[in-house]
N, C-alpha and C positions, 0 to 999 in steps of 0.2 A: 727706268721707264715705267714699270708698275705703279710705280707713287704717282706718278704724272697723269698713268690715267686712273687711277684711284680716285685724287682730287679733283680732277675734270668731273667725274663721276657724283661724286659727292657735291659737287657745286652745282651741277645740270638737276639734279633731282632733289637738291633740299627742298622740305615743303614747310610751306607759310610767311608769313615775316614777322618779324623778334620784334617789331618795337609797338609797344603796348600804352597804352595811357597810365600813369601813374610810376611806370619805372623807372629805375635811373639807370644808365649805362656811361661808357667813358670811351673816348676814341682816341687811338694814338697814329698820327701822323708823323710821314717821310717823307720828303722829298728833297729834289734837285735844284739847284737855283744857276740857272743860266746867268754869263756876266761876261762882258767884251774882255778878249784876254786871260779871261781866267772861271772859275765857277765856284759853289758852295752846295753846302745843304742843310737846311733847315727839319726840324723837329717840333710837334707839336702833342699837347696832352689837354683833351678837352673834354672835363665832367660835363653830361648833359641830365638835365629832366623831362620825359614826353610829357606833355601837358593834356596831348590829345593821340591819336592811335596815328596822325601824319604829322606832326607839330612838335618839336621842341625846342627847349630853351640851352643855353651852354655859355659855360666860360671858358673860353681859347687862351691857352697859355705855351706862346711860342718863342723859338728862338733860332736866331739862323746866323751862319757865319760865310762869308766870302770875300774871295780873293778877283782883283779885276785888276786890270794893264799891267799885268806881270810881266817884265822885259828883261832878258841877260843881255851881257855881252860875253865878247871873248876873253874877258878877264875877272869872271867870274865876281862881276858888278852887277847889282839888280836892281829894279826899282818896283813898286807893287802899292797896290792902296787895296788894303784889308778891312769888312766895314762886320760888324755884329749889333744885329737885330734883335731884339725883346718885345714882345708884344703881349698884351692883355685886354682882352675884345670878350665883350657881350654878345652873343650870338642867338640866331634866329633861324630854323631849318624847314620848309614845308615839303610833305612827301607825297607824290602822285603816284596811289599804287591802288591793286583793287583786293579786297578782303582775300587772304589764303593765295595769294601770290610773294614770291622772292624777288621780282623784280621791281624795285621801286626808284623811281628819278628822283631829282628834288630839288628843290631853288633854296636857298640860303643869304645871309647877311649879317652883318653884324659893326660897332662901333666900338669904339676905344682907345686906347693908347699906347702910341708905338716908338721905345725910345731906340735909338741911334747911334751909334758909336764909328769914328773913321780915324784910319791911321792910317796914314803915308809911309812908306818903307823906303828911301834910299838909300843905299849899302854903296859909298863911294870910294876910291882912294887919294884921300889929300896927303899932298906931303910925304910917298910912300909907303903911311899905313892905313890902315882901313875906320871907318868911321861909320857909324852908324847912325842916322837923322830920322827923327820919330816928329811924326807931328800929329798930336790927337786932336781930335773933334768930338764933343758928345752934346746930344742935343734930344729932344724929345718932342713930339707934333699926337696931337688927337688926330685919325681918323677912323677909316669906315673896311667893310670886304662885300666881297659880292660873290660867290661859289655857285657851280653848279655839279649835278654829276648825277649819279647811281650807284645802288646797292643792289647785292645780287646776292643771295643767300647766306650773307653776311660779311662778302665781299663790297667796300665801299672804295669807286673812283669817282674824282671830281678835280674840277681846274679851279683856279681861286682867280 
């Protein structure tokens, strides 16, 4: 309980905010990825440069994996479509914060390329033995992101 309010403590009173014109920093992203029947979770690693003391530039390099309509039955038959995500985005951040404050909001964006990958999973039994039916898909599409969130004394959340 001490660390808890340790951190608490340390978070409410950090002073200033860290990002500067000219330096480069790196951000790594977790998250969850919600999915009908099933879910995943994605990880991201993104070198940025601030160009300006609210402005910076970045390349996003992400990956995610999940599992959706994942179905048994009583005979221990499944079915599931498994998809993994790769992405490589140019990115764009603007920060709305006032000089010597921790709290900063900020709007984001960015474009590039996001390849695809899906596999079908049915685990049947023909014939009385079990068989296993793979159907891949892989494909790749240019798009875009759009983020927003806050930073808080070097805590950063935001929704993509």
């Amino acid at each position: 309980m001490r660390k808890i309010i340790l951190l608490v403590a340390v978070l409410l009173f950090a002073n200033g905010y860290s990002q500067e014109a000219g330096k480069f920093r790196v951000g790594l992203d977790f998250g969850y990825v919600p999915a009908g029947g099933g879910g995943g979770g994605l990880v991201s690693l993104e070198p940025k440069f601030n160009i300006k003391d609210n402005m910076n530039v970045g390349l996003r390099l992400g990956g995610a994996a999940v599992v959706r309509d994942l179905v048994t039955n009583n005979n221990d038959e499944f079915t599931a479509k498994v998809a993994g995500i790769g992405s490589y985005v140019g990115t764009y951040d603007y920060y709305f914060h006032k000089s010597g404050s921790s709290f900063a909001p900020y709007i984001g964006g960015g474009v590039g390329y996001y390849s695809l990958a899906n596999v079908e999973l049915d685990d049947a039994d023909v014939n009385g033995g079990t068989s296993t039916e793979l159907n891949p898909a892989v494909s790749g599409v240019f798009g875009g992101l759009i983020r927003g969130g806050f930073e808080w004394a070097g805590f950063r959340m935001g929704r993509f």
